[in-house]
C-alpha positions as CSV (number, residue, x, y, z in Angstrom):
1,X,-3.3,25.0,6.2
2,X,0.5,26.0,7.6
3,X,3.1,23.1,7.0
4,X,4.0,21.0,10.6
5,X,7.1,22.7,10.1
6,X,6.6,26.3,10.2
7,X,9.0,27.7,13.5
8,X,5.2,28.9,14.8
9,X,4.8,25.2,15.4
10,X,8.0,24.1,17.0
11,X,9.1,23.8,19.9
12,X,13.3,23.7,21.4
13,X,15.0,21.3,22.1
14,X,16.3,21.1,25.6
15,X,20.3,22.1,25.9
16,X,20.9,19.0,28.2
17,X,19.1,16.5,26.1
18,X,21.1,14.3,24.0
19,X,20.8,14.2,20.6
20,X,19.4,10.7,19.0
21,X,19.9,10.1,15.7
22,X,15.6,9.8,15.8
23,X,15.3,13.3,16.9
24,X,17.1,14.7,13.9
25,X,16.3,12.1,10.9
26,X,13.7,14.6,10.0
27,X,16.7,16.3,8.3
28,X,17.8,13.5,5.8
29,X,15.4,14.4,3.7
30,X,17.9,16.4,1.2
31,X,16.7,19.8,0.9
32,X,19.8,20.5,1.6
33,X,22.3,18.3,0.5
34,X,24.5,16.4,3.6
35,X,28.2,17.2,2.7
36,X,30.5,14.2,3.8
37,X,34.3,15.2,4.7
38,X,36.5,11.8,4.4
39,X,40.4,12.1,4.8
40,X,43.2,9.9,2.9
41,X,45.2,7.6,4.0
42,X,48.1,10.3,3.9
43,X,46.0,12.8,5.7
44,X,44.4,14.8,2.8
45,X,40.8,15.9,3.3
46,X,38.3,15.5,0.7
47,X,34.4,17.1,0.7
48,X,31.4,16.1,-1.6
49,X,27.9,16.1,-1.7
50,X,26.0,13.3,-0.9
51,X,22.5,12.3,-2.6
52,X,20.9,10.5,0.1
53,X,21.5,10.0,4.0
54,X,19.5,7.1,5.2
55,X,18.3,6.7,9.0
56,X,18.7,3.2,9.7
57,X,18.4,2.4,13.6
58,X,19.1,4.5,16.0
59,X,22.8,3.1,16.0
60,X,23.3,3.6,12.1
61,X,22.7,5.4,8.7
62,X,23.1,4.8,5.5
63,X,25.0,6.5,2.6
64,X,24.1,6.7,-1.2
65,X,27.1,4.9,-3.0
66,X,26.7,6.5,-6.8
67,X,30.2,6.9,-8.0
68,X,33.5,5.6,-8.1
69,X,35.6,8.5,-6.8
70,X,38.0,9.7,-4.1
71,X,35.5,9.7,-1.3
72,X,35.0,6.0,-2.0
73,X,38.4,5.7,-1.6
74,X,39.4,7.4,1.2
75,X,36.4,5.5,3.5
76,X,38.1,2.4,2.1
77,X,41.6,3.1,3.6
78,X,40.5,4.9,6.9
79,X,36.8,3.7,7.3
80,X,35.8,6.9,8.7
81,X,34.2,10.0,7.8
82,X,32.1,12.8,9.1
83,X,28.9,14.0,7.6
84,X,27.5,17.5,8.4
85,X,23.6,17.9,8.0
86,X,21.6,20.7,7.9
87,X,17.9,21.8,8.9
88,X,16.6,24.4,5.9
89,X,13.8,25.5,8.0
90,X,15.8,27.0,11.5
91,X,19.7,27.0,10.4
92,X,20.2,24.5,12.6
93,X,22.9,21.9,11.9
94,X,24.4,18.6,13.4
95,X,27.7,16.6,12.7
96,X,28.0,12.5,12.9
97,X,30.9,10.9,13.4
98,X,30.3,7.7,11.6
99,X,32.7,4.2,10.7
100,X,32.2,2.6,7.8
101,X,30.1,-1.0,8.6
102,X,29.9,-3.0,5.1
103,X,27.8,-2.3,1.3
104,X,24.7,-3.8,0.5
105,X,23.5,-4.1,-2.7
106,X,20.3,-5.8,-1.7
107,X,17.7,-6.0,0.8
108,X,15.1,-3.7,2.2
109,X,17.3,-0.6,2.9
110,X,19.2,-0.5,-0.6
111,X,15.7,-1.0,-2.0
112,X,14.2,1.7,-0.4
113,X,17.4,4.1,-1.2
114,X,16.9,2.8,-4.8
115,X,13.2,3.3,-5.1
116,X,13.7,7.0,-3.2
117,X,17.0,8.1,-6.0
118,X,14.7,6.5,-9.0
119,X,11.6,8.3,-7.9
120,X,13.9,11.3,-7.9
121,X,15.4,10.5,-11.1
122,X,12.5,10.1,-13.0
123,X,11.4,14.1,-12.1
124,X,14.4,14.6,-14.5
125,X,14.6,12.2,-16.7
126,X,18.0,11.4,-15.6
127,X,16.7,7.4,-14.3
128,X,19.7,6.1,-16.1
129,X,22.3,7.9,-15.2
130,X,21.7,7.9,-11.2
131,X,21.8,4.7,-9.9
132,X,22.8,3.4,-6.7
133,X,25.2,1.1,-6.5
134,X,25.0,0.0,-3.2
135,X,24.0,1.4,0.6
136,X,27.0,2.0,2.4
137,X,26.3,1.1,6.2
138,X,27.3,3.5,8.7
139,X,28.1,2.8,12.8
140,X,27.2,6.2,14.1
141,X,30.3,7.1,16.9
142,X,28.7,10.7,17.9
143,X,25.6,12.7,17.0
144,X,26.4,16.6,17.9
145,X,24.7,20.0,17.2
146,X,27.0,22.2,15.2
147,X,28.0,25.4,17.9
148,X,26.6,29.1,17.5
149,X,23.8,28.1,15.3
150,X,20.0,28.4,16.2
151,X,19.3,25.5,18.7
152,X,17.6,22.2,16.9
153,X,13.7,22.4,16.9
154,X,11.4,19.4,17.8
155,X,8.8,19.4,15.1
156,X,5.2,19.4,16.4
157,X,2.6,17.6,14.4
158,X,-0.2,19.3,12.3
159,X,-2.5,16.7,13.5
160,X,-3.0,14.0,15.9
161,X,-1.3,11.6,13.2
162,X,-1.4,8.1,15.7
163,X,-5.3,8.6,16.5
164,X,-6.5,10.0,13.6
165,X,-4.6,6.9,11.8
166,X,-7.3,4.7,14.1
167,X,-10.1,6.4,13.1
168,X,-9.3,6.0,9.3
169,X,-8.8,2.3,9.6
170,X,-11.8,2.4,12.1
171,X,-14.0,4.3,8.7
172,X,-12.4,0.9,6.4
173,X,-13.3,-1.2,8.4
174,X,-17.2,-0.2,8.9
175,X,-17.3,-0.1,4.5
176,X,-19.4,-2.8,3.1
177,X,-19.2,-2.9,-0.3
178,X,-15.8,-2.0,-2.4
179,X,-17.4,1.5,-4.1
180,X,-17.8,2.6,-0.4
181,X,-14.1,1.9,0.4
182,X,-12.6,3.7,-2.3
183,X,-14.3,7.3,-1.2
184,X,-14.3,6.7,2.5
185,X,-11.0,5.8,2.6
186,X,-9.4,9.5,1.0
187,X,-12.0,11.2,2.8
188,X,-11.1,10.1,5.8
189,X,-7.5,10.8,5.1
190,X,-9.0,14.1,4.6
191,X,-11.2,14.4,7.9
192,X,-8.4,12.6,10.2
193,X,-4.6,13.4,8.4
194,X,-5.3,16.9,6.8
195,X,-4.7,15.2,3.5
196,X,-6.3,16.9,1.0
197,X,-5.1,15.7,-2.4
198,X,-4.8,11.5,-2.4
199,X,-5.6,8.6,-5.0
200,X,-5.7,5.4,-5.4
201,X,-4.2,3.1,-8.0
202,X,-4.8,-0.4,-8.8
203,X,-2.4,-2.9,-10.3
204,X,-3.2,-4.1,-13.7
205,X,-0.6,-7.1,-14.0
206,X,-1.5,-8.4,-17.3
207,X,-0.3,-5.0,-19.0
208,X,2.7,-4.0,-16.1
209,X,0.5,-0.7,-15.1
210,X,-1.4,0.9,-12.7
211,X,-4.5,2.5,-13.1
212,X,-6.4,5.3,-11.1
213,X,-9.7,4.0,-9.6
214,X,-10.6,6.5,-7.1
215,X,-9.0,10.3,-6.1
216,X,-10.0,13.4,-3.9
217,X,-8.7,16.8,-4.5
218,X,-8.5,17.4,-7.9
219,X,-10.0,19.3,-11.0
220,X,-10.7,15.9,-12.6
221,X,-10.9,12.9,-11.2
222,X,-8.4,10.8,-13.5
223,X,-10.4,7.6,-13.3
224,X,-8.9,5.4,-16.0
225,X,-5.8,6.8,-16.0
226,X,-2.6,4.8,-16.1
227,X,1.2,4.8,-15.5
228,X,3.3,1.9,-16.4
229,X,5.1,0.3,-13.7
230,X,8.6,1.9,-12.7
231,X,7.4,5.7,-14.0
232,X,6.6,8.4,-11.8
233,X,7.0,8.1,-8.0
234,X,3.9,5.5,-7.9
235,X,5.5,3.5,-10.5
236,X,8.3,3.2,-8.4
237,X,6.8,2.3,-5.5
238,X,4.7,-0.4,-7.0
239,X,7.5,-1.7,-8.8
240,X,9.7,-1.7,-5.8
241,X,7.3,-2.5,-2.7
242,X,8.5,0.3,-1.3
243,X,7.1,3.6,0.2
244,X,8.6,6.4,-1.6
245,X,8.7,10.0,0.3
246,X,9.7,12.9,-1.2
247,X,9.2,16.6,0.3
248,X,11.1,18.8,-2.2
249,X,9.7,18.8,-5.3
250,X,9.8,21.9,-6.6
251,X,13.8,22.4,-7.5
252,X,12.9,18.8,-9.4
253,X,10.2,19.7,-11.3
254,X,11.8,23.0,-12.9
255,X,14.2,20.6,-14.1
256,X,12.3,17.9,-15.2
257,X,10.7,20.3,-17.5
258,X,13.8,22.2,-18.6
259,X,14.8,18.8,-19.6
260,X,11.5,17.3,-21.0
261,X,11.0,20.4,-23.4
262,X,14.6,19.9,-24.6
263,X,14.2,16.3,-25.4
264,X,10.7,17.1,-27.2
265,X,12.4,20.0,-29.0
266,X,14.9,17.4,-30.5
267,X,12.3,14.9,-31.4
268,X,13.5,11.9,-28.9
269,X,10.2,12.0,-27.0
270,X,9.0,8.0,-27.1
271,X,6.3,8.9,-24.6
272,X,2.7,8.5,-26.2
273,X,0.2,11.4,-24.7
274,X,-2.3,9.6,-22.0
275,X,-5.6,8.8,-23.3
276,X,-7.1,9.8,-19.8
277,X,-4.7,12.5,-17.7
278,X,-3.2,11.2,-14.4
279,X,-4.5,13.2,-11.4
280,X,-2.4,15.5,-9.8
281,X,-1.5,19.2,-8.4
282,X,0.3,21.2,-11.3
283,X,3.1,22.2,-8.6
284,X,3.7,19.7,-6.0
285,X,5.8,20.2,-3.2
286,X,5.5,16.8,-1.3
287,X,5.0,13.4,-2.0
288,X,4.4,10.2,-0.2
289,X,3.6,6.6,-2.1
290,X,2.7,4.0,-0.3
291,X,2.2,0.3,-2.2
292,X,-0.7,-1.3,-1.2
293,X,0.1,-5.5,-0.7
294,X,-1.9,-8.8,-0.5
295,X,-0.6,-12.1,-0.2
296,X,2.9,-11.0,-0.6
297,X,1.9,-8.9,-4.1
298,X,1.6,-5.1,-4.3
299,X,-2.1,-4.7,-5.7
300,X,-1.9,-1.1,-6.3
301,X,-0.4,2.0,-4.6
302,X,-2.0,5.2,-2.4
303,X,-0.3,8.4,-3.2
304,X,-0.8,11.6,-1.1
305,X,0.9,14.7,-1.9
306,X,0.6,18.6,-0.7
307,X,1.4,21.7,-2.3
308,X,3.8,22.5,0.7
309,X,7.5,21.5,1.3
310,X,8.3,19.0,3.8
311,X,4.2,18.0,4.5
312,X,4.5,14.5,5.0
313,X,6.9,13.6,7.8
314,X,8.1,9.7,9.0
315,X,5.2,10.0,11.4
316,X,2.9,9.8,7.9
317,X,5.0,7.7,6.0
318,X,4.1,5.0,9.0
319,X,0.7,6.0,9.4
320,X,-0.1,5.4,5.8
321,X,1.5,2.4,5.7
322,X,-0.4,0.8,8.6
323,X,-3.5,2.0,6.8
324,X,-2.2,0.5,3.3
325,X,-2.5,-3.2,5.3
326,X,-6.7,-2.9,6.0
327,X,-6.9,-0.9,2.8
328,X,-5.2,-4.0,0.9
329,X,-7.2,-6.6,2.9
330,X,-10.4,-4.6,2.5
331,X,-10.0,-4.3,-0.9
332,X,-10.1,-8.4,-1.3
333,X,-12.9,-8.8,1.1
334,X,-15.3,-6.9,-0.7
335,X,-15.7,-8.5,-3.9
336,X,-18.9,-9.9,-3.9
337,X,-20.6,-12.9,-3.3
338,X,-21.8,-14.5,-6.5
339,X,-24.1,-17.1,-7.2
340,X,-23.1,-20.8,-8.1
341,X,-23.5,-22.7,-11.4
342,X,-23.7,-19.0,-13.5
343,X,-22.9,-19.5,-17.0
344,X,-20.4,-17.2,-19.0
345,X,-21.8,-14.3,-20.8
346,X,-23.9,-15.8,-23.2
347,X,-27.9,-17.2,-23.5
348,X,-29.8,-19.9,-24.0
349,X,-29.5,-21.7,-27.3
350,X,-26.3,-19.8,-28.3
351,X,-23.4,-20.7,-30.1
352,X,-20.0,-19.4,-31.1
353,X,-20.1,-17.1,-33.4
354,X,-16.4,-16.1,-35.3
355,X,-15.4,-13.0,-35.2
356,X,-13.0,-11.2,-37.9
357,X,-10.0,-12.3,-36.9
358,X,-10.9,-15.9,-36.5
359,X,-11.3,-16.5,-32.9
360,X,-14.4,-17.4,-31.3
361,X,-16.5,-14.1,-30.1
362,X,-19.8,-13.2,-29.7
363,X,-23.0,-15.8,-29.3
364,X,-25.3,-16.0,-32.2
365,X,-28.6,-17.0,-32.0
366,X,-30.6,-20.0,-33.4
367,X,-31.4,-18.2,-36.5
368,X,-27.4,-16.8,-37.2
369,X,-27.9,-13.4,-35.8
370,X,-24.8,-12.0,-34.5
371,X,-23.4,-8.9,-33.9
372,X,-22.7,-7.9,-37.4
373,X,-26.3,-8.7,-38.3
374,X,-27.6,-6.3,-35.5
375,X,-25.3,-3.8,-36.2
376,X,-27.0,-4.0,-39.9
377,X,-29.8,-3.3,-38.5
378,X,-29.3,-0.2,-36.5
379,X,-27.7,0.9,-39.2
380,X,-30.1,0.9,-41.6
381,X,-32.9,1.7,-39.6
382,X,-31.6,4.5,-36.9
383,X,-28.4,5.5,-38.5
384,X,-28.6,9.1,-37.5
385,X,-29.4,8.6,-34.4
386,X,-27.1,5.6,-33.3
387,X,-23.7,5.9,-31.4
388,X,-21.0,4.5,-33.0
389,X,-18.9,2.4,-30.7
390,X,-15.4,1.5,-32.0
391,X,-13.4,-1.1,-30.4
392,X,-9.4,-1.6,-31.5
393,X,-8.8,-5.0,-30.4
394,X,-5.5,-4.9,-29.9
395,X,-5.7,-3.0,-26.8
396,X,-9.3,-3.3,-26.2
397,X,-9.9,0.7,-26.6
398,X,-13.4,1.7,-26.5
399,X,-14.9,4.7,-28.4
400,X,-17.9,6.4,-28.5
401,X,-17.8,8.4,-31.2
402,X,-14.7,9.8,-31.0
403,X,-14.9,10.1,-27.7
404,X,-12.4,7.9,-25.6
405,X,-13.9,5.9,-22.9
406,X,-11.4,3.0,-21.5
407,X,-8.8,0.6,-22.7
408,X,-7.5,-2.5,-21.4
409,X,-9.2,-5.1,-19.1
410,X,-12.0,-2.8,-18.5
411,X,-12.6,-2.1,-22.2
412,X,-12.6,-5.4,-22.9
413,X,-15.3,-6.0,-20.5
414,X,-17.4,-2.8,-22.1
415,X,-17.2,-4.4,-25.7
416,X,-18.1,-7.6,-24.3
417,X,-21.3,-6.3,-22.6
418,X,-22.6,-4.0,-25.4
419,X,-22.0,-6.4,-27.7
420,X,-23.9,-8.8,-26.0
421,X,-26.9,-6.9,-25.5
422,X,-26.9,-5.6,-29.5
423,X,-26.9,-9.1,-30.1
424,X,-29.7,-10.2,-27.6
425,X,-31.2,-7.1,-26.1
426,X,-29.7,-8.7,-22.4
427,X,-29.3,-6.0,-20.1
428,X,-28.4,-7.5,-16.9
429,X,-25.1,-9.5,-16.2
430,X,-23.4,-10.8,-12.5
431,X,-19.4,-10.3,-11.7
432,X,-19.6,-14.6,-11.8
433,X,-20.4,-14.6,-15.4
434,X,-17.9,-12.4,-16.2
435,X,-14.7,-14.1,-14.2
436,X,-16.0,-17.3,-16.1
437,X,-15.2,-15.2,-19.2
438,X,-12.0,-17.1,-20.4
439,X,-11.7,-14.2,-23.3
440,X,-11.6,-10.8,-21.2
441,X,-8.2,-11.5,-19.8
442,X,-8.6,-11.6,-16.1
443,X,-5.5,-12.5,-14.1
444,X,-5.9,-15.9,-12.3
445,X,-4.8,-14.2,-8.8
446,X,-6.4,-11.1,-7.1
447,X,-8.5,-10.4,-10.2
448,X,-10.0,-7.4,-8.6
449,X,-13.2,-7.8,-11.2
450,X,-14.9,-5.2,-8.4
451,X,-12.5,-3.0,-9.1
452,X,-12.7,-3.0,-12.5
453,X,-16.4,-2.4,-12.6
454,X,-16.5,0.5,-10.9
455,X,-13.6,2.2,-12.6
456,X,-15.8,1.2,-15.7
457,X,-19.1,2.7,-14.0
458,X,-17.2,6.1,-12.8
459,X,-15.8,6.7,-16.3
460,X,-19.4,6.1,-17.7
461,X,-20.9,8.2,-15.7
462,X,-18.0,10.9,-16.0
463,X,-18.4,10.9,-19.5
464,X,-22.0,11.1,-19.3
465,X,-21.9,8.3,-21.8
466,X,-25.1,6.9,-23.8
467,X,-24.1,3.8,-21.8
468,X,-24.5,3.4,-18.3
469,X,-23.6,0.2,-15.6
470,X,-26.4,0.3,-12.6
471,X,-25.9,-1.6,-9.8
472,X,-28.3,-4.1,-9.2
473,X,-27.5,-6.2,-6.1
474,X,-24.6,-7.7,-4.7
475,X,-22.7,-8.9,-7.1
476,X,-25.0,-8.4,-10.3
477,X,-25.3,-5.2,-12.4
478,X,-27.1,-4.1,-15.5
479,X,-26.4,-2.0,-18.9
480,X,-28.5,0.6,-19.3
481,X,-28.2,1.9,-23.0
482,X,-30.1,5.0,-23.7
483,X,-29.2,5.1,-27.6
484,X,-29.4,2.9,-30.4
485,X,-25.6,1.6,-30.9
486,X,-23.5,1.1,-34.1
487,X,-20.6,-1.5,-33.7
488,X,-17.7,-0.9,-35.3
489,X,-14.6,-3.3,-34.3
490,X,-11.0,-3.1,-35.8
491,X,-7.8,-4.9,-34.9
């Protein structure tokens, strides 16, 4: 597949077109840093670098403000400057004459330069030493090419990016049930956008992470896997509401290595190794994040990314993000009906039963069998052949073996359900029962139980685990267990 901007793909310019500031925003992407030339109050010229160039409008850009230094002063006295951007691809280069406007330090363009530098920074490890200070507002006064270099090049699209953004949302909107609109969605991306690698991550707000429910592309699928918020360039984006877009990752990730090997070399690593591996290409080249939101809260994130510099352009960056709104509606729709008056997880005749640390657990029966009297019994009658499921409470991590399954919300839920069919031999359950579930942890708002269950049902069935969830009907499932089961619980 060749990059939408190879030269065999573009097309010139005309000489006696004007340039627009639209035309060439393309180029603020960084590959090349912009170099800004500002002059003193006393007439003294001064050059730097800049970290980010911002399109705006078509009238104005905006410039990373990192540092306190003599370019910063020099805009202050004079208020003007001129900012020389380059096109790594054909050599072609354009120069702005811009006048200094005002600084923000909030609202929806500092956020997105904020979200873009951290999303950099955290490549590196270096999130704590850039940050932006502010987004310096730029009138532009003149947009012109620099003379005797190759004529600009209008990028043409790899694909039909506006209609095959129609048919994706046209594939969401014909899924009926939420396991459907997980896979259709990144294979449509696929069919439509020429997106080969994508995921999608759902918000976990009780524990301020994200976690991998459903991705295309990849060696693994990474279902289970999570990333605290404000890590990585989906952390970002989640954290921020943002989309993030990067399309020059490789410089980045030689250093982010360089750097991570030094600080694991010293011992000041803090990061704990992930329990399930994130999904991802081993060298990518370009990024794009967009956050998925619902009622005014980011749910989760979809993240594309390409092994190819420069592969996701604005054009995608707004496709994706008039996909994310369907996506994000989509994803609420689908959680299925359930029946009225279902009682929590539990049967007839049952009553608390403690567990070890005191609270109130498990159900025990009208003879005082509970789950430590059934996990007697298994082991003392199929010991050899039972699996031994250990649950750590305090983060709700589920073993089989010593195999790691899941953690979190959707561990919880796993205990929950094996314990309660050790206890009574109840194999089949209904999303109700569980929402009613005071003790699993579900958030009030946007719950996403669905969601949950299917991670939990892919990462069974990746394992290949003695434990399976079927799918039963709308909203009602059952545990299929194909060993006898050993309980071991631990705080």
């Amino acid at each position: 597949m060749s990059t939408a901007l190879t030269s065999a793909q573009r097309a010139p310019v005309s000489q006696d077109q004007a340039v627009t500031l639209k035309s060439v925003r393309r180029m603020f992407e960084g590959v090349i840093p912009a170099v800004m030339c500002s002059v003193s109050a006393e007439g003294m010229p001064h050059l730097c670098f800049l970290s980010q160039v911002e399109y705006v409008d078509e009238g104005h850009v905006a410039l990373s403000f990192q540092f306190f230094n003599r370019s910063r002063d020099n805009i202050l006295a004079t208020r003007r400057c001129m900012v020389s951007v380059d096109d790594p691809y054909t050599a072609a280069g354009i120069r702005m004459q811009l006048r200094y406007v005002r600084t923000e330090s909030s609202g929806p363009v500092f956020e997105r330069m904020r979200a873009k530098l951290a999303g950099i920074a955290a490549h590196t490890g270096m999130d704590r030493v850039y940050r932006l200070l502010g987004a310096d507002i730029y009138e532009v006064s003149s947009v012109r090419e620099v003379a005797g270099r190759r004529p600009l090049m209008a990028p043409q699209s790899r694909c039909d990016i506006p209609g095959g953004t129609r048919a994706v949302i046209d594939r969401i909107s014909a899924c009926t049930d939420m396991d459907q609109l997980l896979d259709e969605t990144l294979r449509a991306l696929q069919t439509h956008l020429q997106i080969d690698h994508s995921m999608i991550l759902l918000s976990d707000p009780g524990r301020d992470c994200l976690y991998a429910i459903a991705s295309l592309g990849y060696d693994t699928s990474g279902v289970g896997a999570e990333i605290p918020l404000g890590q990585g360039l989906a952390g970002i984006s989640a954290r921020e509401g943002v989309p993030l877009r990067i399309g020059h990752l490789a410089q980045w990730q030689t250093y982010a290595r360089a750097i991570r090997q030094r600080t694991e070399d010293m011992g000041l690593s803090d990061c704990d190794a992930q329990e399930i591996p994130l999904p991802g290409m081993a060298e990518p080249r370009s990024q794009l994040v967009v956050p998925l939101r619902l009622l005014g809260k980011v749910i989760g994130v979809l993240l594309v990314e390409s092994d190819q510099d420069q592969y996701f352009s604005h054009d995608d960056e707004d496709a994706l993000a008039s996909i994310a709104s369907p996506l994000s509606l989509a994803l609420s729709l689908l959680q299925p009906a359930e029946p009225p008056n279902e009682a929590p997880i539990g049967y007839e005749g049952a009553s608390p039963c403690p567990s070890r640390d005191g609270t109130q657990d498990l159900q025990c029966d009208a003879n005082g069998v509970g789950p430590q009297q059934a996990a007697a019994k298994v082991a003392g009658a199929e010991a050899a052949e039972a699996t031994v499921v250990h649950h750590h409470a305090r983060t709700d991590s589920v073993f089989f073996n010593d195999d790691y399954v899941i953690k979190g919300v959707a561990g919880a839920i796993l205990w929950r359900l094996i314990r309660t069919w050790v206890d009574t031999g109840r194999q089949d359950f209904s999303n109700r029962e569980l929402r009613l579930d005071a003790s699993l942890g579900l958030p009030d708002v946007t719950d996403n139980l669905e969601a949950r269950l299917i991670l939990l049902h892919r990462r069974l069935a990746e394992r290949g685990a003695p434990v399976q969830l079927v799918k039963t009907g709308r909203g009602r499932f059952r545990l299929q267990v194909d060993t006898p089961l050993l309980l071991v619980s631990q705080g």
